[in-house]
C-alpha positions in Angstrom: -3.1 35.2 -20.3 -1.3 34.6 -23.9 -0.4 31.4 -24.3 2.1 32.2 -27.0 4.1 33.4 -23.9 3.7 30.4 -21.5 6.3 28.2 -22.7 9.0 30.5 -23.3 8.6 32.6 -20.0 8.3 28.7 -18.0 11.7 28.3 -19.8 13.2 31.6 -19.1 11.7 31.0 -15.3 13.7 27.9 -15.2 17.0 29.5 -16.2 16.7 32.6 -14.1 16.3 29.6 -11.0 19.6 27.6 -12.6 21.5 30.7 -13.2 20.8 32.3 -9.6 20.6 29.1 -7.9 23.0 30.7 -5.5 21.3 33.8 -5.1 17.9 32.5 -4.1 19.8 30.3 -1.4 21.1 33.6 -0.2 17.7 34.9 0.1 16.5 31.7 1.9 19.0 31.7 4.6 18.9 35.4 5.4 15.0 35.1 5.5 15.9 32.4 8.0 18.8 34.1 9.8 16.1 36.9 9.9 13.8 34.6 11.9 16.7 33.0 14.4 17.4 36.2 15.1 17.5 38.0 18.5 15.6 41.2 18.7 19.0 43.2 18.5 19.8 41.7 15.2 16.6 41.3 13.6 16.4 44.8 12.1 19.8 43.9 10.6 18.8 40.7 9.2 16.1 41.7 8.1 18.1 44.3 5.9 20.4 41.9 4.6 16.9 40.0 3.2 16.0 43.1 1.3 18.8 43.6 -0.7 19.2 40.0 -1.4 15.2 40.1 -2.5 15.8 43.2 -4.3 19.1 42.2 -6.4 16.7 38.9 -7.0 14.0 41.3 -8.5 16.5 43.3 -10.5 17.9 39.8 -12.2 14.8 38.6 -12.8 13.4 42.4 -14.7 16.5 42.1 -16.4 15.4 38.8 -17.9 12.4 40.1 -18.5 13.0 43.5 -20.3 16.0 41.8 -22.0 13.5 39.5 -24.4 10.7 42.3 -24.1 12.8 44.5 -25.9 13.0 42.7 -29.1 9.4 42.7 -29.2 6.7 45.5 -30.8 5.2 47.4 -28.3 1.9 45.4 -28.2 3.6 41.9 -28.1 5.6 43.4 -25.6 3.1 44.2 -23.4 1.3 41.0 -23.3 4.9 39.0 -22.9 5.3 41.2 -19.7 2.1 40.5 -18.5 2.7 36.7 -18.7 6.2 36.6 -17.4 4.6 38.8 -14.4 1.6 36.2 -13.5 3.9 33.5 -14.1 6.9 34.8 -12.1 4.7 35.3 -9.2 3.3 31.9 -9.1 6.3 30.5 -9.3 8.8 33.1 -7.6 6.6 35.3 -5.5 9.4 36.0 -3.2 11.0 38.0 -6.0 7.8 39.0 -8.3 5.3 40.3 -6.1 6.5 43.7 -7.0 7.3 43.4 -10.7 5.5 46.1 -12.6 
């Protein structure tokens, strides 16, 4: 991993968390509305998870891309690769996808 990328993508971690503090306890209380739920409703819930996962996702690319962008192509490419390990350690819910 390049660790000229560590401490600024740790930082810009810890901002997406501040910044969508709310967002991500949307997330945890659907995931657990999903589990209360009676078989009727899961399907539902379960919906209402997604989208709240997936808006999570799109907030955190946008970081992402956002810096990536002011970087050459090759610089670029090894930022995004450390902001994607890193982001799935430390926000799987929302990362395991990033591409």
């Amino acid at each position: 991993m390049g660790r000229r990328f560590v401490d600024l993508v740790e930082r810009q971690l810890e901002l997406f968390e501040a910044e969508h503090a709310g967002l991500v306890r949307d997330c945890e209380a659907a995931l657990d509305a999903y589990n209360a739920a009676s078989r009727e409703d899961a399907e539902e819930r379960y919906g209402d998870y997604v989208d709240l996962v997936d808006a999570a996702r799109e907030a955190l690319v946008d970081y992402r891309d956002a810096y990536a962008r002011t970087l050459d192509r090759d610089a670029a490419e090894e930022y995004e690769d450390v902001f994607n390990g890193l982001a799935r350690k430390r926000l799987p819910r929302f990362a395991l996808e990033l591409d």
